[in-house]
C-alpha positions in Angstrom: 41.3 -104.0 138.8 45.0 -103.0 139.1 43.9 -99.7 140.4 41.5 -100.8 142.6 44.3 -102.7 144.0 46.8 -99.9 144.4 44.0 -97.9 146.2 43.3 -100.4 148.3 47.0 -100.8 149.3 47.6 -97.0 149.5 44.7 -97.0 152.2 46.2 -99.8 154.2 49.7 -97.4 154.3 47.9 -94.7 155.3 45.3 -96.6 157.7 48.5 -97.9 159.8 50.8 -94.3 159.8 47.8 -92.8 161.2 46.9 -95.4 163.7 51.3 -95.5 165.1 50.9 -91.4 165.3 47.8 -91.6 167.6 49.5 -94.7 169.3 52.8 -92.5 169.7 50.4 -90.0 171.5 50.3 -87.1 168.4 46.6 -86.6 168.1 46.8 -84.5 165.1 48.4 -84.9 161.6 49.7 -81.5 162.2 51.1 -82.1 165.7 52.8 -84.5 164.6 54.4 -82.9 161.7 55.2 -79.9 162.8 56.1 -80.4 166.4 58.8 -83.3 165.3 60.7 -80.3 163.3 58.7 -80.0 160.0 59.9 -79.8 156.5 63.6 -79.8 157.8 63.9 -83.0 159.3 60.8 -84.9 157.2 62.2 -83.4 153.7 59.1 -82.5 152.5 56.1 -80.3 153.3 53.3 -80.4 155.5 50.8 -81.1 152.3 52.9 -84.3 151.3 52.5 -85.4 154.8 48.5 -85.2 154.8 48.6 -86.9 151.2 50.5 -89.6 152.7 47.8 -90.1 155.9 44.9 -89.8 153.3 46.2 -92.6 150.8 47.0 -90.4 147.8 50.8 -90.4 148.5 53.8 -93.0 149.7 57.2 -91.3 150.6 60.6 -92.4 149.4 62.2 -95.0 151.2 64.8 -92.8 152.7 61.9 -91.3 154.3 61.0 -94.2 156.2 63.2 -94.2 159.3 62.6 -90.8 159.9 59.0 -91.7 160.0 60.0 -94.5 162.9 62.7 -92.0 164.4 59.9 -89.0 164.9 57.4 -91.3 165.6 59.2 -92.1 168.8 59.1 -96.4 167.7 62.4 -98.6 167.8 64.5 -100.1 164.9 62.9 -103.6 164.3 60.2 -103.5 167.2 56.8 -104.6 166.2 55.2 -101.0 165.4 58.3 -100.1 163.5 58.0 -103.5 161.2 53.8 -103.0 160.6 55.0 -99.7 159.3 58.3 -101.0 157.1 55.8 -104.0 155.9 52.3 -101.6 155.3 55.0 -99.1 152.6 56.6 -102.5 150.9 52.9 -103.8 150.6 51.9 -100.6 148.9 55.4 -100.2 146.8 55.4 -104.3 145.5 52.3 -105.2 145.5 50.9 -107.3 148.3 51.5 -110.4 145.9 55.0 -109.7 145.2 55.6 -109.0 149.1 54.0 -112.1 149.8 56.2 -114.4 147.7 59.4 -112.7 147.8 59.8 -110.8 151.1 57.6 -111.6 153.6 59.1 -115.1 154.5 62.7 -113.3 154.9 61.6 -110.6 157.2 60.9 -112.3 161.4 58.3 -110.9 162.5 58.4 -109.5 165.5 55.7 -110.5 168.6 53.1 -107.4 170.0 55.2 -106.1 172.7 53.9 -107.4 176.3 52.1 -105.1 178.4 50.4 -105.7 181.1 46.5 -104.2 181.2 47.9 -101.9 183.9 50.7 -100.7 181.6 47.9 -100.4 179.1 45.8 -97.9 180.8 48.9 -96.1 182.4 50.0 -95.6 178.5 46.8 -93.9 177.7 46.3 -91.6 180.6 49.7 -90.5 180.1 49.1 -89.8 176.0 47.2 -86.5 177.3 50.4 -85.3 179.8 52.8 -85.4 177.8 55.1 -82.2 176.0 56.4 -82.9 172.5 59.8 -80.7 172.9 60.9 -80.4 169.1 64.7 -80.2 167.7 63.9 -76.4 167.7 63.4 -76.6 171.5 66.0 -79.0 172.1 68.7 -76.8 170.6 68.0 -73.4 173.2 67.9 -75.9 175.8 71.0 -78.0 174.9 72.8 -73.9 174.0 74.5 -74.1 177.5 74.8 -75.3 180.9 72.4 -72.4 182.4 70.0 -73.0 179.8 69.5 -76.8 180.5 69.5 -76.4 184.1 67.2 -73.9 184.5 65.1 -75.9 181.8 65.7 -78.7 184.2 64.3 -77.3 187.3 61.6 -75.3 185.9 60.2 -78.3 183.6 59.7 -79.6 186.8 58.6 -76.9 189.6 55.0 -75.3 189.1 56.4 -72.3 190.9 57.6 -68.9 189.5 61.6 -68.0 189.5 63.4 -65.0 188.8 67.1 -64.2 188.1 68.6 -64.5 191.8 66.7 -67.7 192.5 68.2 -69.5 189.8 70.6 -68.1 190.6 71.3 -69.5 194.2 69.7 -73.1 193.8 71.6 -74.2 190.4 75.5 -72.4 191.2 75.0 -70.5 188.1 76.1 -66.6 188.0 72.3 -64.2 187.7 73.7 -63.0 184.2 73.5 -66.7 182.8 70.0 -67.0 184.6 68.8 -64.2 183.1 70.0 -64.6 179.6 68.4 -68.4 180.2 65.4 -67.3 181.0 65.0 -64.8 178.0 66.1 -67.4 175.4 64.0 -70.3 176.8 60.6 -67.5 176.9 60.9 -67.3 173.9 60.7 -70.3 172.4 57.3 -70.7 175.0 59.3 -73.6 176.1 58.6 -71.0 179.8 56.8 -68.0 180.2 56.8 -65.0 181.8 54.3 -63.7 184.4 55.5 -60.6 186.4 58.8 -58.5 185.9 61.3 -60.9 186.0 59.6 -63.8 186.8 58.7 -67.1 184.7 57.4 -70.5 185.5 56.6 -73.5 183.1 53.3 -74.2 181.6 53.9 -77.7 180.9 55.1 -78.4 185.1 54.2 -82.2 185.5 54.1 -83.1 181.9 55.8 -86.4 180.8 58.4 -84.8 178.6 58.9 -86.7 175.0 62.5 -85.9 173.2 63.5 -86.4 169.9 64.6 -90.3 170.1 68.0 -91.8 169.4 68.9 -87.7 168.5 72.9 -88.1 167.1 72.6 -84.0 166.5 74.9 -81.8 168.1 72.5 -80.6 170.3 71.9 -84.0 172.1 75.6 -84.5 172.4 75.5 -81.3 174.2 72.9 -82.4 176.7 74.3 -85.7 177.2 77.6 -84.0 178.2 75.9 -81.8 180.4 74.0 -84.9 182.5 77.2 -87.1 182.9 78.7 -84.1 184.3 76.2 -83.8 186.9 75.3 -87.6 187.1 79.1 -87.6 188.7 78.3 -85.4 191.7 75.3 -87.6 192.1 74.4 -90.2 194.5 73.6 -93.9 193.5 70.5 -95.1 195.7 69.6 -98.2 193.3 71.1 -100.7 190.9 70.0 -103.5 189.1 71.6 -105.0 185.8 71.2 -107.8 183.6 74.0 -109.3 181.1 72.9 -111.7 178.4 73.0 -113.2 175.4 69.6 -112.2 172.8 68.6 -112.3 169.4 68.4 -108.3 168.6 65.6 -108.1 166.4 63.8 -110.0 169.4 65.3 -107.5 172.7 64.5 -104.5 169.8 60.7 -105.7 170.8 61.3 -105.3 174.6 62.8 -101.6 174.6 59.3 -99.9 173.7 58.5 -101.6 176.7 61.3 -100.1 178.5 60.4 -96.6 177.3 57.1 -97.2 178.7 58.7 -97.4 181.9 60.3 -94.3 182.4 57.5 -92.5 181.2 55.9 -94.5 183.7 58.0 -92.6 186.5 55.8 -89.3 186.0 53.5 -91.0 187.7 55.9 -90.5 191.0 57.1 -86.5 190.2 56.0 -83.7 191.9 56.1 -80.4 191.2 56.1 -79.0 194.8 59.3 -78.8 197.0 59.2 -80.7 200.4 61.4 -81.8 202.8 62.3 -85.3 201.1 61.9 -83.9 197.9 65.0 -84.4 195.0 65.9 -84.5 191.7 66.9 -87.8 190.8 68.3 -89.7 188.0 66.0 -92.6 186.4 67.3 -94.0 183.2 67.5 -97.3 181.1 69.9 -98.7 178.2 70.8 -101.6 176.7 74.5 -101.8 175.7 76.1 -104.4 173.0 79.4 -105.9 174.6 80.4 -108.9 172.5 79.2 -110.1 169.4 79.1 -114.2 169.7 
């Protein structure tokens, strides 16, 4: 009977990891894996990984938030606690959870979405470019490298050298050595001489999430700098006070959103076309 219980919980672990990766928009168990930055940011292999989806496995605890982090879900938000309660089920015992830590732990409402944000979630889940920490780092290597990444990302054209060259104020040799770096991770790719354009022009672009690595410092460095030649064209902002574990439940809501924005790129150059800034964060001022 014992068992028959454990199986039964391992299967409910593995039930809800697979149903927040296709949620998170990673059809495949592979996808997901491998595309998130494999062995070296999971800590363990591919095979572990399928066990765990099948039932047969349950990873370490320390394991867990990278699970959250790579699965693109927020710190105490409602998909990140079905998947922190679904392992503790599985590792107590669904009796012992039950009784000793179930009524401790708030449970956090569904996130609200409208049925419009609904369907825009879906129809966006086959757009969208996983760029891995591999990626990341040749984009975050330099300046040239993340602007032309920038532009490109976003312009279903071709460029070469002296193009790049002229619209981004960087010198040809930087285009050039940008262009060969960011070829060959396939992030771009090239079609004639020395031009290359971007296969995934009008995807929704997913990033590692709350990324502390080098490489997003980098990046981040690299956008204030040209957020501060920028022009504001809208503001709205909101101070007050909330419970965290409940605001933790609005931001996958929030994310939502400026995926959302796709909706509104081109990848075509007009007249009244820009590039344009569109972010959101919440930011802790006082603790009372």
């Amino acid at each position: 009977m014992k068992n028959g219980n454990n199986h039964r919980r391992a299967q409910e672990f593995a039930a809800t990891l697979k149903k927040l990766r296709e949620e998170s928009g990673f059809k495949t168990a592979y996808a997901f894996f491998h595309d998130s930055g494999g062995k070296a940011v999971f800590g363990f292999s591919y095979r572990m990984y399928l066990a765990m989806e099948s039932g047969h496995k349950i990873p370490p605890f320390k394991a867990v938030p990278v699970l959250i982090h790579c699965l693109h879900m927020v710190a105490l938000s409602e998909p990140a606690m079905k998947l922190v309660s679904a392992w503790l089920t599985r590792k107590l015992g669904a009796s012992a959870f039950d009784l000793l830590l179930k009524p401790l732990l708030k449970e956090p409402l569904p996130p609200p979405q409208s049925p419009f944000q609904k369907v825009l979630h879906r129809s966006l889940s086959d757009q969208k470019k996983f760029v891995t920490p591999q990626e990341v780092e040749v984009i975050a290597r330099n300046r040239a490298n993340y602007l032309c990444w920038m532009l490109m990302s976003n312009d279903s054209g071709k460029w070469e050298p002296v193009g790049l060259s002229k619209q981004l104020g960087i010198s040809r040799a930087a285009a050039r050595a940008a262009l060969e770096e960011l070829c060959a991770t396939k992030l771009l790719k090239r079609v004639s001489g020395n031009a290359c354009k971007c296969p995934f022009a009008g995807y929704a672009y997913e990033y590692p999430r709350i990324n502390i690595s080098e490489a997003a410092k980098r990046i981040r460095k690299i956008q204030d700098e040209i957020m501060q030649d920028g022009q504001e064209i809208y503001l709205r902002r909101a101070i007050l006070r909330a419970d965290l574990t409940e605001l933790a439940n609005y931001m996958p809501l929030l994310s939502l959103n400026i995926t959302a924005v796709q909706a509104y790129g081109t990848t075509k150059h007009t007249d009244t076309t820009a590039f344009f800034n569109i972010e959101t964060r919440i930011v802790k001022i006082l603790d009372t």
